[in-house]
Chimera marker file (.cmm) of the C-alpha trace (Angstrom):
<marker_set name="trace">
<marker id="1" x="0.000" y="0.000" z="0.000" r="1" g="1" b="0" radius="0.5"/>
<marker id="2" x="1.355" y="3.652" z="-0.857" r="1" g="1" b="0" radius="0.5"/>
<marker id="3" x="1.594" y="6.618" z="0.817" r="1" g="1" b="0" radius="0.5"/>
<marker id="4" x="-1.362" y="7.927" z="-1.429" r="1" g="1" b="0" radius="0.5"/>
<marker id="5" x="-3.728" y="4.869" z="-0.654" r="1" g="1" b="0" radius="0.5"/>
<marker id="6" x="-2.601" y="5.219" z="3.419" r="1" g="1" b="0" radius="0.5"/>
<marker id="7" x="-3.707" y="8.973" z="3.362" r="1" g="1" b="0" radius="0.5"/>
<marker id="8" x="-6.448" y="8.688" z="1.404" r="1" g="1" b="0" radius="0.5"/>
<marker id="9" x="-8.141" y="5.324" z="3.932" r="1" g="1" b="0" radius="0.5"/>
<marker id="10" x="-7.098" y="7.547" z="7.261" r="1" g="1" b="0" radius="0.5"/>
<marker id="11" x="-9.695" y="10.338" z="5.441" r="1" g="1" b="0" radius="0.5"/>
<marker id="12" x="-11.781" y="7.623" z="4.599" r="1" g="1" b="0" radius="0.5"/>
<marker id="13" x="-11.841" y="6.489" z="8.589" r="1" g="1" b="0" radius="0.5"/>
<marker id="14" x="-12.337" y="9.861" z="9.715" r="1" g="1" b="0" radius="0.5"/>
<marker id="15" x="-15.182" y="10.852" z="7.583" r="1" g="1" b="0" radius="0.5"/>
<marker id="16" x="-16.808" y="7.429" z="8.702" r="1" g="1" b="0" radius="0.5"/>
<marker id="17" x="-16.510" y="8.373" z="12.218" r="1" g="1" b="0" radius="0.5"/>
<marker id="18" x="-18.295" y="11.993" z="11.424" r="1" g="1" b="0" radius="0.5"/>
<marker id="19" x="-21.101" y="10.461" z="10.156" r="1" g="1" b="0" radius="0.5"/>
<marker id="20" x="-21.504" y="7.745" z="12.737" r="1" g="1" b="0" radius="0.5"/>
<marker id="21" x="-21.684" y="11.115" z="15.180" r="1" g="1" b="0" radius="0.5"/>
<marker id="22" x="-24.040" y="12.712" z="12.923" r="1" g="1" b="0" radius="0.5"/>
<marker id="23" x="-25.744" y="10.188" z="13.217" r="1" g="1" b="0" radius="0.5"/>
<marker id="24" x="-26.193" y="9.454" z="17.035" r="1" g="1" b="0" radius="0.5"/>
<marker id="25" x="-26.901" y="13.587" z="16.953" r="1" g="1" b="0" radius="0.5"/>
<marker id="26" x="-29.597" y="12.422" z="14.389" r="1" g="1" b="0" radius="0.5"/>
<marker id="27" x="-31.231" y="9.866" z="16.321" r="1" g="1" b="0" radius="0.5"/>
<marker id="28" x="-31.192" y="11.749" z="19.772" r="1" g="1" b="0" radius="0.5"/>
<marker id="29" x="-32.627" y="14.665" z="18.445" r="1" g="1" b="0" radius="0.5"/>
<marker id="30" x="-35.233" y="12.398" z="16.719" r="1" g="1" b="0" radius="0.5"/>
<marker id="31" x="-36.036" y="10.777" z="20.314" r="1" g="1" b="0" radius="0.5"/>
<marker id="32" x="-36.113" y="14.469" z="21.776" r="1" g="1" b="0" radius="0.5"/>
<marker id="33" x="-38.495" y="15.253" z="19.189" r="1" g="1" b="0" radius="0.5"/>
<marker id="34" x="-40.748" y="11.998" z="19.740" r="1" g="1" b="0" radius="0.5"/>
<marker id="35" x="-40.535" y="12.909" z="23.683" r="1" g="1" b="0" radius="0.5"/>
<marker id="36" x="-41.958" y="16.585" z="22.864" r="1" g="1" b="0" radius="0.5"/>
<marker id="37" x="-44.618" y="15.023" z="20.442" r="1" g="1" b="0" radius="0.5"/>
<marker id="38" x="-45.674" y="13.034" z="23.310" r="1" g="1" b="0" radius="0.5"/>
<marker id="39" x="-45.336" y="15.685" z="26.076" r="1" g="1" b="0" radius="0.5"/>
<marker id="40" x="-47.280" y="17.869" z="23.641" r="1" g="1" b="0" radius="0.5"/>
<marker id="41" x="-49.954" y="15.058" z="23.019" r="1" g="1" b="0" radius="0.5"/>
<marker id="42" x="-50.507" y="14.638" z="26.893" r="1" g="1" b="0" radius="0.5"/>
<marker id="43" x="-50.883" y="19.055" z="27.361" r="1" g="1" b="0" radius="0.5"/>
<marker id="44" x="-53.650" y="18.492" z="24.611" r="1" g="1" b="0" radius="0.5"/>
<marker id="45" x="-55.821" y="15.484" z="26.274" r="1" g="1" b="0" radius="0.5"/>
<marker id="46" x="-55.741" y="17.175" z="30.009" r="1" g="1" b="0" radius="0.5"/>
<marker id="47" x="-56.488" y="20.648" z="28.156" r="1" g="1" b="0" radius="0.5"/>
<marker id="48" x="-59.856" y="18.757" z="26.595" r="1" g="1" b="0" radius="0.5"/>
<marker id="49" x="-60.267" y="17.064" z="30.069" r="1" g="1" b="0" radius="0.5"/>
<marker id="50" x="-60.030" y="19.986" z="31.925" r="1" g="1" b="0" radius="0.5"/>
<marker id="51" x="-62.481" y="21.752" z="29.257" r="1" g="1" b="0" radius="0.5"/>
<marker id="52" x="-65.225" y="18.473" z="29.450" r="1" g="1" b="0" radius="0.5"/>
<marker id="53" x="-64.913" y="18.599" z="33.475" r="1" g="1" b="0" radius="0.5"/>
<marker id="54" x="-65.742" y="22.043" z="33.019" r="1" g="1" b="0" radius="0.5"/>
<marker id="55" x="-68.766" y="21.737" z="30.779" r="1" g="1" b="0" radius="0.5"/>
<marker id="56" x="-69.956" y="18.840" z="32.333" r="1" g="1" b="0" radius="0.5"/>
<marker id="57" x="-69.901" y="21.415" z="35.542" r="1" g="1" b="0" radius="0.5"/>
<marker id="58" x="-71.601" y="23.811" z="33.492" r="1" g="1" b="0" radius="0.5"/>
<marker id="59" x="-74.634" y="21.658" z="31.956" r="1" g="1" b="0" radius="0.5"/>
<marker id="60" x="-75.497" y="20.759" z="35.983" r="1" g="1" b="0" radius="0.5"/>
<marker id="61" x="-75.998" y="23.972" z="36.875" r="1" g="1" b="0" radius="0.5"/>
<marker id="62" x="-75.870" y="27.619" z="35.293" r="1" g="1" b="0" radius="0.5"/>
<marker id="63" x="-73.819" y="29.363" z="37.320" r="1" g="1" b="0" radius="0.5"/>
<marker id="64" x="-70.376" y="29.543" z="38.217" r="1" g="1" b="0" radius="0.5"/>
<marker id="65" x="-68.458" y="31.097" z="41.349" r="1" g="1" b="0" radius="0.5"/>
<marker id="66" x="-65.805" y="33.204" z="40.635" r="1" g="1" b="0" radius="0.5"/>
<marker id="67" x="-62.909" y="30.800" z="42.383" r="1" g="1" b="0" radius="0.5"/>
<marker id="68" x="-64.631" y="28.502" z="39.893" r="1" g="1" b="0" radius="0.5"/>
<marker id="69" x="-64.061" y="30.871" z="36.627" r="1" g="1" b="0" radius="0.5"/>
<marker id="70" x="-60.639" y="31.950" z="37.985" r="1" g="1" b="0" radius="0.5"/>
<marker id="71" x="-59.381" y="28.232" z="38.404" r="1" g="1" b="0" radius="0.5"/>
<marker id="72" x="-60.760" y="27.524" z="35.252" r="1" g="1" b="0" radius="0.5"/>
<marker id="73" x="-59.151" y="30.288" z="33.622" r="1" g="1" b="0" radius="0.5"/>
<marker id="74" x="-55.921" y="29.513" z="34.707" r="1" g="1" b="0" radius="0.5"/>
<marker id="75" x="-55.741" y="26.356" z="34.212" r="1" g="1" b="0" radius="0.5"/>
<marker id="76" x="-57.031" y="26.618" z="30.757" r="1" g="1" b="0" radius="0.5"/>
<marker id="77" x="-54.524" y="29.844" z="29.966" r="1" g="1" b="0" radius="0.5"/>
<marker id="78" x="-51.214" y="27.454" z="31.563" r="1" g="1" b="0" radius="0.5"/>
<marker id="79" x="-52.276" y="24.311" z="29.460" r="1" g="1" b="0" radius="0.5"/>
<marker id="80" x="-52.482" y="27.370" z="26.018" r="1" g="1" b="0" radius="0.5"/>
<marker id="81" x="-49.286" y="28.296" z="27.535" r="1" g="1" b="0" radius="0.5"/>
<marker id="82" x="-47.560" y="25.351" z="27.967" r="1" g="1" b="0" radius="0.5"/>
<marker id="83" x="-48.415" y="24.185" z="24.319" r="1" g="1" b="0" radius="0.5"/>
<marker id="84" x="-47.481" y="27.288" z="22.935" r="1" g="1" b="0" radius="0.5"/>
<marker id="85" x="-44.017" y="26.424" z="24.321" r="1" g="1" b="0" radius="0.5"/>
<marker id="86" x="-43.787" y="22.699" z="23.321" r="1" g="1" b="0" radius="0.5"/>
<marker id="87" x="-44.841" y="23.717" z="19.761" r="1" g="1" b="0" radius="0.5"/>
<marker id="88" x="-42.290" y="25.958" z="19.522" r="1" g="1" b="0" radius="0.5"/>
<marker id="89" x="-39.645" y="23.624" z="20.836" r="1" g="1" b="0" radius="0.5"/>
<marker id="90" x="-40.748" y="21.134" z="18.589" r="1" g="1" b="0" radius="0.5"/>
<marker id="91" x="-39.727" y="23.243" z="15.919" r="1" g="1" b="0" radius="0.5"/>
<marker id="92" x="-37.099" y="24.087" z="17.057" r="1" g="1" b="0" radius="0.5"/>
<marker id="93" x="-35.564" y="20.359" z="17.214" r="1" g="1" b="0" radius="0.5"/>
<marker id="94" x="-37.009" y="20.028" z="13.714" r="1" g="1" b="0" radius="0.5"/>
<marker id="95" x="-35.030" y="22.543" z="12.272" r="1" g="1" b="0" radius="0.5"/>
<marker id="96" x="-31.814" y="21.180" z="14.254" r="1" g="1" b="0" radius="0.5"/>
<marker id="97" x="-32.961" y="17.727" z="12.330" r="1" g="1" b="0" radius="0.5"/>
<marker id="98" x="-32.955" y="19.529" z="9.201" r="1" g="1" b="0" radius="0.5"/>
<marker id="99" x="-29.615" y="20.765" z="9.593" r="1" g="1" b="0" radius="0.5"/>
<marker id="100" x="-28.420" y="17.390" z="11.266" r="1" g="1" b="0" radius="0.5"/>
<marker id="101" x="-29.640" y="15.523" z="8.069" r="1" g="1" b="0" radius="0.5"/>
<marker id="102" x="-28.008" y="18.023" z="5.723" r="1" g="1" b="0" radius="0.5"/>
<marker id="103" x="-24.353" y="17.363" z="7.904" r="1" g="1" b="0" radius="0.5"/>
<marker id="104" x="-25.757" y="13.970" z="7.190" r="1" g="1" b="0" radius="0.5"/>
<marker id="105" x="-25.867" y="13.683" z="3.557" r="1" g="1" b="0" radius="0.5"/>
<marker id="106" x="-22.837" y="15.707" z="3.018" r="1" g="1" b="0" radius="0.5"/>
<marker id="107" x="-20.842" y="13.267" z="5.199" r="1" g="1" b="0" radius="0.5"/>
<marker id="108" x="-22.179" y="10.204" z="2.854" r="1" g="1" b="0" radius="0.5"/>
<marker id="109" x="-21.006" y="12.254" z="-0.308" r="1" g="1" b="0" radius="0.5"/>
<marker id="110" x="-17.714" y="12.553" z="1.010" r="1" g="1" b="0" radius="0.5"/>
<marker id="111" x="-17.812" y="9.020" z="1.967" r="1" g="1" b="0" radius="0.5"/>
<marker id="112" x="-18.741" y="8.289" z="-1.125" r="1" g="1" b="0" radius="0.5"/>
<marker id="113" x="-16.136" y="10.152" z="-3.107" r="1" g="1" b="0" radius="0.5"/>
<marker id="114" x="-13.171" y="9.088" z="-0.976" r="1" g="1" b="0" radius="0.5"/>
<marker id="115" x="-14.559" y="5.226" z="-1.768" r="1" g="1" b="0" radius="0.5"/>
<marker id="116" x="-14.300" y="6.519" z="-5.236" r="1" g="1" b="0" radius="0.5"/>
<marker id="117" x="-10.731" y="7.848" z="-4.698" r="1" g="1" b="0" radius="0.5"/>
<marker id="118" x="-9.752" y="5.240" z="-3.012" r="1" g="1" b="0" radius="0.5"/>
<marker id="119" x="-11.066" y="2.632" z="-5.871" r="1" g="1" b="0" radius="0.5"/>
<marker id="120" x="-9.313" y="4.688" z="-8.313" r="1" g="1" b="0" radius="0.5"/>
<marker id="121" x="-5.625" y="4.268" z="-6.799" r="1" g="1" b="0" radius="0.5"/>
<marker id="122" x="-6.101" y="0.706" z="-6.051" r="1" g="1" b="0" radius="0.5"/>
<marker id="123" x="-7.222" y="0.326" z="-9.863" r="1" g="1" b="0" radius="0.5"/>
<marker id="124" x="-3.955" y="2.563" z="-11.080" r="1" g="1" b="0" radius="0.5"/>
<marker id="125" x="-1.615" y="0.231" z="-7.875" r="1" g="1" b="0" radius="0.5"/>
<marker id="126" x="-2.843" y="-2.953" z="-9.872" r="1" g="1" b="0" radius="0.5"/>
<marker id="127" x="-2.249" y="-1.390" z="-13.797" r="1" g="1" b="0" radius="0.5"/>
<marker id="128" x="1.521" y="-0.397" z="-12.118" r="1" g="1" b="0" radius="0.5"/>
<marker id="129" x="1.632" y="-4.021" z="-11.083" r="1" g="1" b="0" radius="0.5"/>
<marker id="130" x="0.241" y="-5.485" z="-13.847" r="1" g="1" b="0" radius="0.5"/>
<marker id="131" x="2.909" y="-3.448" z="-16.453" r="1" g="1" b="0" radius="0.5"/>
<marker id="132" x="5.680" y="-4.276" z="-13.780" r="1" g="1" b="0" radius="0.5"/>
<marker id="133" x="5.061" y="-8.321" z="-13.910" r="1" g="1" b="0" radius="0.5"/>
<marker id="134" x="4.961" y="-7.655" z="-17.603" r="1" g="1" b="0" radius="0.5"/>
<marker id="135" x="8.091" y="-6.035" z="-18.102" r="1" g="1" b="0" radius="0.5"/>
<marker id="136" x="9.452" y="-8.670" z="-15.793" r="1" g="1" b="0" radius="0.5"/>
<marker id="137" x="7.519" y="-11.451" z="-17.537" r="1" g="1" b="0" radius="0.5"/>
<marker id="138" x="9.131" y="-9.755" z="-20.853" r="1" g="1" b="0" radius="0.5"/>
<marker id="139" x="12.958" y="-9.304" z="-19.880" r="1" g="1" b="0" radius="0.5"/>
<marker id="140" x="12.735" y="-13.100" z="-18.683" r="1" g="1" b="0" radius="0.5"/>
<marker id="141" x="11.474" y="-14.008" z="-22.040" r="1" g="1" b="0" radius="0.5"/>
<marker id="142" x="14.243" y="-11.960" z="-23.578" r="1" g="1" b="0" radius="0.5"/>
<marker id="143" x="16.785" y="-13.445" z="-21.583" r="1" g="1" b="0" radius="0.5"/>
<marker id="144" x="15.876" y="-17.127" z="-22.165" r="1" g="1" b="0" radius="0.5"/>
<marker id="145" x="15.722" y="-16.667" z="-26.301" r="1" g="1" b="0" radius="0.5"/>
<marker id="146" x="19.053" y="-14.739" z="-25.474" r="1" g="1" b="0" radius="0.5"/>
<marker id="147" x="20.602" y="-17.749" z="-24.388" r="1" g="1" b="0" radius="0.5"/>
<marker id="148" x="19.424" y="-20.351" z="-26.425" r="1" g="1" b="0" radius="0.5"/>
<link id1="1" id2="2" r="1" g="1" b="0" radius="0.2"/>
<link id1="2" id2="3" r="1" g="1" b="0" radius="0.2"/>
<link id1="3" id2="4" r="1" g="1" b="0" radius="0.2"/>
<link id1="4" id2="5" r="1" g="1" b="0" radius="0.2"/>
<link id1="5" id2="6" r="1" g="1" b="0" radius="0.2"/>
<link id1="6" id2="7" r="1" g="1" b="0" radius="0.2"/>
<link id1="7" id2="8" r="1" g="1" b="0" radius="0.2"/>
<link id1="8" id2="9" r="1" g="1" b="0" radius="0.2"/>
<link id1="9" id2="10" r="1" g="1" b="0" radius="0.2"/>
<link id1="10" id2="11" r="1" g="1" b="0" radius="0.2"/>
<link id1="11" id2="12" r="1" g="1" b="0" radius="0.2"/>
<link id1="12" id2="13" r="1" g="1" b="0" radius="0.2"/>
<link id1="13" id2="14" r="1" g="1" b="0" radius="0.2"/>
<link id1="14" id2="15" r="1" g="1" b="0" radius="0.2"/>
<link id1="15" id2="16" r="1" g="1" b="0" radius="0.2"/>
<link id1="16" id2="17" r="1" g="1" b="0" radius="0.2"/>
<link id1="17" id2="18" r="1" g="1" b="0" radius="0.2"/>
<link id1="18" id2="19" r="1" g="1" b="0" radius="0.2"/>
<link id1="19" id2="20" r="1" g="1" b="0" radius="0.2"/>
<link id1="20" id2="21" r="1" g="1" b="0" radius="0.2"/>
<link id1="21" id2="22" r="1" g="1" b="0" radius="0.2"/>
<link id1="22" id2="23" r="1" g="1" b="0" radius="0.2"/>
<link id1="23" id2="24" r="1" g="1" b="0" radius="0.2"/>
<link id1="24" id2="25" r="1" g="1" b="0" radius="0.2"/>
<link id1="25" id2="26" r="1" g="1" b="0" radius="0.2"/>
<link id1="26" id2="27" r="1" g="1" b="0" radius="0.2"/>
<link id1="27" id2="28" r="1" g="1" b="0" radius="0.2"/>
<link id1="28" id2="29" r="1" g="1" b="0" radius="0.2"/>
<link id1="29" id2="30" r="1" g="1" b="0" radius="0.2"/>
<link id1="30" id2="31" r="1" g="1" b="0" radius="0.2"/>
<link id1="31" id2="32" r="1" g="1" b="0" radius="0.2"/>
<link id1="32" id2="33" r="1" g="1" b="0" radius="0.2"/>
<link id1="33" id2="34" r="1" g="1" b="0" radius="0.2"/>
<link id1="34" id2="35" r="1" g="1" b="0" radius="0.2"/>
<link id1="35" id2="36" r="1" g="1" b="0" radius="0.2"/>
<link id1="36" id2="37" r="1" g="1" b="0" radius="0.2"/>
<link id1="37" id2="38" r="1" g="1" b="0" radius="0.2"/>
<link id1="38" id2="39" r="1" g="1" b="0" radius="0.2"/>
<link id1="39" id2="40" r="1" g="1" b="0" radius="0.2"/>
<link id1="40" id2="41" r="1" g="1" b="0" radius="0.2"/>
<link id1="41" id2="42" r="1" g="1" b="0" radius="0.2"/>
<link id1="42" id2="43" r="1" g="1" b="0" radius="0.2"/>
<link id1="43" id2="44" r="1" g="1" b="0" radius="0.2"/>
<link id1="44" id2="45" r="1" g="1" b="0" radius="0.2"/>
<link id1="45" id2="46" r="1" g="1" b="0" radius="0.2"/>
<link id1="46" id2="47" r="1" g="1" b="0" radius="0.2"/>
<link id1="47" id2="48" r="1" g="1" b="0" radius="0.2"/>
<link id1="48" id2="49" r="1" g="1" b="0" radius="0.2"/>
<link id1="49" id2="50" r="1" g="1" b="0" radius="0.2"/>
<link id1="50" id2="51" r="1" g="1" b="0" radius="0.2"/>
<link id1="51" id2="52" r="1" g="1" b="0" radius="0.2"/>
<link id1="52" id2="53" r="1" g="1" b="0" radius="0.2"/>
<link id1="53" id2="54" r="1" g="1" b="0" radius="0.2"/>
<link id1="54" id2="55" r="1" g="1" b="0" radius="0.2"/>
<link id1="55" id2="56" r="1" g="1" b="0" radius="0.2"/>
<link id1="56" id2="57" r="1" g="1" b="0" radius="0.2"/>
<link id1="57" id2="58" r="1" g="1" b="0" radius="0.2"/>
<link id1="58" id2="59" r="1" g="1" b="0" radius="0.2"/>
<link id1="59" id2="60" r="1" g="1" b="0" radius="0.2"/>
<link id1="60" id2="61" r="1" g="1" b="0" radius="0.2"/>
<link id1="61" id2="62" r="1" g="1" b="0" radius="0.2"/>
<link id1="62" id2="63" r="1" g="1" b="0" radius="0.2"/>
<link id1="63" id2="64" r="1" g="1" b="0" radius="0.2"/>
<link id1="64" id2="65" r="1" g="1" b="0" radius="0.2"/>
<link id1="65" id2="66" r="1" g="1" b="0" radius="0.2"/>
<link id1="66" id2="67" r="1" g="1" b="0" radius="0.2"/>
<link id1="67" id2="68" r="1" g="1" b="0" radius="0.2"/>
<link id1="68" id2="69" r="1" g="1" b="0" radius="0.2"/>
<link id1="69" id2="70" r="1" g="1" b="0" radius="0.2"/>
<link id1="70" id2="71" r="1" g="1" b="0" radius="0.2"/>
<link id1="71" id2="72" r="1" g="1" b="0" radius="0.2"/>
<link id1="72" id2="73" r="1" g="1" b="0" radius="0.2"/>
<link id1="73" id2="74" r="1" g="1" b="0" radius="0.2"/>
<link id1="74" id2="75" r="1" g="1" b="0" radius="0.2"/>
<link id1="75" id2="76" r="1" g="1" b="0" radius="0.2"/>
<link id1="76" id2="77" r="1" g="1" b="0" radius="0.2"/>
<link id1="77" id2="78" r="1" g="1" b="0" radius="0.2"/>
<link id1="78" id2="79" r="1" g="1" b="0" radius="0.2"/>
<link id1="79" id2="80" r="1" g="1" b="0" radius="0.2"/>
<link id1="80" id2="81" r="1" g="1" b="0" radius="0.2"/>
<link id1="81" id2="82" r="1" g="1" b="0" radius="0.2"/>
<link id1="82" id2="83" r="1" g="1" b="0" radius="0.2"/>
<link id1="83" id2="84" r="1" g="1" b="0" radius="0.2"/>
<link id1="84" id2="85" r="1" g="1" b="0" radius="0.2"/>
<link id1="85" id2="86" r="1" g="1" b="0" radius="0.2"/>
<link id1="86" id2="87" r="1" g="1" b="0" radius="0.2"/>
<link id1="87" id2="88" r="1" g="1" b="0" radius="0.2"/>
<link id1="88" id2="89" r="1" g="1" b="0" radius="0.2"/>
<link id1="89" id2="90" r="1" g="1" b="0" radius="0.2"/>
<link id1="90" id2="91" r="1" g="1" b="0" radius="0.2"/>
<link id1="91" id2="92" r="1" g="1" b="0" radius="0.2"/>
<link id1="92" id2="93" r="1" g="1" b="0" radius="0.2"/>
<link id1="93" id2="94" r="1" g="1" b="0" radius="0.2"/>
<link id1="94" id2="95" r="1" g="1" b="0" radius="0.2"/>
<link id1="95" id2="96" r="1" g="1" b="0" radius="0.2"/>
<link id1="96" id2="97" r="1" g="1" b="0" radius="0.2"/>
<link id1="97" id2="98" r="1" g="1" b="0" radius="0.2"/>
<link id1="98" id2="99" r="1" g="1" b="0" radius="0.2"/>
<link id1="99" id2="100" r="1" g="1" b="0" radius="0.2"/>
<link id1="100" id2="101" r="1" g="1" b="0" radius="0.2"/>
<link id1="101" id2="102" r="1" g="1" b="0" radius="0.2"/>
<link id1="102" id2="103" r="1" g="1" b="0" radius="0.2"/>
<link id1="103" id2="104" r="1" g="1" b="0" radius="0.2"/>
<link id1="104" id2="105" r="1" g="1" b="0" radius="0.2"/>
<link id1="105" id2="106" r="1" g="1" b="0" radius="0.2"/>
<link id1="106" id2="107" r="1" g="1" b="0" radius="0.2"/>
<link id1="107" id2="108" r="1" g="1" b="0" radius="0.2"/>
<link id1="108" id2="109" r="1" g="1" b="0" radius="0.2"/>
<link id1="109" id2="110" r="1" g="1" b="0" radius="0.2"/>
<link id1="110" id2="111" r="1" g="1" b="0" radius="0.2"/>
<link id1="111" id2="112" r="1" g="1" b="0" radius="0.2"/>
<link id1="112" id2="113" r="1" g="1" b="0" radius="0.2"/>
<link id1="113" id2="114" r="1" g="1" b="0" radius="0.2"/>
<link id1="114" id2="115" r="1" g="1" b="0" radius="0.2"/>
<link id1="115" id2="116" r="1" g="1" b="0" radius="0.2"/>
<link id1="116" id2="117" r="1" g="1" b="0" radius="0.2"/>
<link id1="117" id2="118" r="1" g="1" b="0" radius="0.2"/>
<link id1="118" id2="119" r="1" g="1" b="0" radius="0.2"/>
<link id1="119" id2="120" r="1" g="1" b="0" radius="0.2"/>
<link id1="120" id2="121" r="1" g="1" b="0" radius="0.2"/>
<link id1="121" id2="122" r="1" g="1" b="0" radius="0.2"/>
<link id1="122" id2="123" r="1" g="1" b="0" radius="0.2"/>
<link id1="123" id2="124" r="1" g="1" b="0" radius="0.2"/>
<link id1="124" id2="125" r="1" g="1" b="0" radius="0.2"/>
<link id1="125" id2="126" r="1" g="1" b="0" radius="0.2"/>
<link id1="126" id2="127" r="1" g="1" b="0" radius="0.2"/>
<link id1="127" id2="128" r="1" g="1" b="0" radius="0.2"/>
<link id1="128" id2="129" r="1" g="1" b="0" radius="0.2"/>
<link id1="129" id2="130" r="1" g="1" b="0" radius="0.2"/>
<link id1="130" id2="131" r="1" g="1" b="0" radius="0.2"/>
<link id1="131" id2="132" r="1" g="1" b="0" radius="0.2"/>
<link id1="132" id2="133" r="1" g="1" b="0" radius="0.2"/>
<link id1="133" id2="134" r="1" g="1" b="0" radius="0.2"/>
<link id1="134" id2="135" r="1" g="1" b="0" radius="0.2"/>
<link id1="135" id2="136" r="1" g="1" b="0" radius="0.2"/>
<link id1="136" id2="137" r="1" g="1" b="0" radius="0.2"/>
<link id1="137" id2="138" r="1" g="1" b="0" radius="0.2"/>
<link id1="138" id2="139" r="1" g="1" b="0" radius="0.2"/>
<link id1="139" id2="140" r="1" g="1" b="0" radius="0.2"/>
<link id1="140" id2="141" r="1" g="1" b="0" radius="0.2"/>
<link id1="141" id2="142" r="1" g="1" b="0" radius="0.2"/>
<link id1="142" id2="143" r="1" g="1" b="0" radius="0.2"/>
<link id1="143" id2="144" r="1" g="1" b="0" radius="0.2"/>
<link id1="144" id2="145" r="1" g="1" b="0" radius="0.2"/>
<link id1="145" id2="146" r="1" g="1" b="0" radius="0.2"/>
<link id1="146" id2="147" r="1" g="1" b="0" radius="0.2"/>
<link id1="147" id2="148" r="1" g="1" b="0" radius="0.2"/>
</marker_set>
């Protein structure tokens, strides 16, 4: 193996190891995402819970105190809160996916072109080889009608 081929399959190692990191960064921030989807999910049921108690509060009577209203209110306006924040954040982590998956397919490229690289000196290594044994094949054919 030459120098060339050496260099080229210690670039070839260390692009492989960025993309196995990209892609651990991929799948955590994919399982952060799924976790907000989720936490996100659960705000949205015990929002609708909270709003059925309330109704179902409502249709037996009329009237409501105003600790009633008040606790209603702000339990309602935390839940709005609270999914305003967890939408944002899941956006957020999308947009760090994005990027993530961009590093991503750059990385395989590279990969991809150092493979080629690396194909191509092997292939040029083997037509040296190849036109050394024949030179060597040839002078030893030379020699041996030489001494006849």
């Amino acid at each position: 193996m030459n120098g060339r081929l050496k260099t080229v399959s210690k670039i070839a190692r260390i692009i492989e190891h960025q993309k196995e990191v990209i892609e651990l960064q991929l799948q955590a921030i994919n399982h952060r995402q799924t976790l907000e989807q989720e936490r996100l999910n659960l705000l949205e049921k015990y929002l609708g819970e909270n709003i059925g108690r309330f109704e179902e509060s409502l249709s037996d009577r009329f009237i409501l105190n105003s600790e009633e209203v008040a606790f209603l209110f702000g339990t309602a306006s935390t839940f709005f809160h609270k999914i305003e924040r967890t939408k944002e954040e899941i956006e957020r982590i999308g947009k760090e996916l994005e990027a993530f998956q961009v590093l991503f397919r750059e990385a395989y490229k590279k990969e991809k072109a150092v493979a080629i690289v690396q194909n191509k000196i092997i292939a040029q290594e083997r037509r040296a080889e190849g036109r050394s044994e024949q030179k060597n094949m040839d002078s030893w054919t030379l020699s041996s009608r030489l001494r006849q």
